[in-house]
C-alpha positions in Angstrom: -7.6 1.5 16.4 -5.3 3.5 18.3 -2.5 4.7 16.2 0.5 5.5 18.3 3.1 6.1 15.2 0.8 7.5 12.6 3.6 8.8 10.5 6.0 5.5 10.8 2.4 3.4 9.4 2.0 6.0 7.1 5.6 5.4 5.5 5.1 1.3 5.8 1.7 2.0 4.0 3.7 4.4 1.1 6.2 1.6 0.5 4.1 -0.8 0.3 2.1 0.7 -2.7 5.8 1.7 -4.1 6.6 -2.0 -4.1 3.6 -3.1 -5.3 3.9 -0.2 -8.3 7.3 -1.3 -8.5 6.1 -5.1 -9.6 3.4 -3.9 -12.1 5.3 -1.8 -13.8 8.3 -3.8 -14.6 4.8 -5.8 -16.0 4.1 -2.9 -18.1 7.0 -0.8 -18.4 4.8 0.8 -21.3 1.9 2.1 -19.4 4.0 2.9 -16.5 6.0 5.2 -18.4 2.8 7.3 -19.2 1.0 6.9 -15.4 2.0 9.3 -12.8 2.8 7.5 -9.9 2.5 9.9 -7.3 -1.1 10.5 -8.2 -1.5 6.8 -8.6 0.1 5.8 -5.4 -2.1 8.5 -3.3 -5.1 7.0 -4.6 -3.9 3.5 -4.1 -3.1 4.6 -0.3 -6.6 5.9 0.0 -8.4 3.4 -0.9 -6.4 0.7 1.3 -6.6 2.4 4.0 -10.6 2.3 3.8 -10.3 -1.3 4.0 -10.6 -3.8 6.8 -8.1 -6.1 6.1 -5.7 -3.0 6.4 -7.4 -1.9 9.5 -6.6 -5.4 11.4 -3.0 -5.2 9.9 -2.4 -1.5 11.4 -3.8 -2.6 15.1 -1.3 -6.4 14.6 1.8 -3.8 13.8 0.7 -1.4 16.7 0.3 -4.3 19.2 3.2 -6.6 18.1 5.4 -4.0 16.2 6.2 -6.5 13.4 7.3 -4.3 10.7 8.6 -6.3 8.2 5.5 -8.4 8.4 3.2 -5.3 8.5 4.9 -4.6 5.2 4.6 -7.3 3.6 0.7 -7.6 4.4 0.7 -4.5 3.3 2.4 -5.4 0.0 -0.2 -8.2 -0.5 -3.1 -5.8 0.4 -1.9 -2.7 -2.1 -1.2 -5.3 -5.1 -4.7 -5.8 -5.5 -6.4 -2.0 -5.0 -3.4 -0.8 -7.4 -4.6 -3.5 -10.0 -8.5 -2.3 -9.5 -7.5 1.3 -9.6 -5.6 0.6 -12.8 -8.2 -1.2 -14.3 -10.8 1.6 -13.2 
């Protein structure tokens, strides 16, 4: 994949988690309180990124430029890493 706006994915991608975070913790206000979400969202970045289905939703945005629907795949993509790396 060819990224041709590295730093406007990267922001899509960091919102994303932020909004997914964002639905958890009003979940678990509790645990959220105690988790620090910077270190939390970097991992949860990470980790999507090493995935495919984030891959093929990086090359649709960079071919079609849909960027409210690269965001929210990208919401339903970092929903379930965030839950994993919470459960981890």
């Amino acid at each position: 994949m060819t990224d041709e706006h590295p730093s406007e994915i990267q922001q899509l991608v960091v919102r994303a988690v932020g909004r997914a975070y964002d639905a958890w913790a009003a979940e678990h206000p509790s645990l959220a309180a105690v988790i620090d979400r910077i270190t939390l969202t970097e991992r949860t970045v990470e980790s999507l990124r090493e995935s495919q289905a984030y891959r093929d939703a990086a090359e649709a945005y960079a071919r079609d430029r849909g960027e409210l629907q690269f965001l929210n795949r990208l919401i339903d993509l970092a929903a379930p890493v965030l839950a994993a790396i919470l459960a981890g």
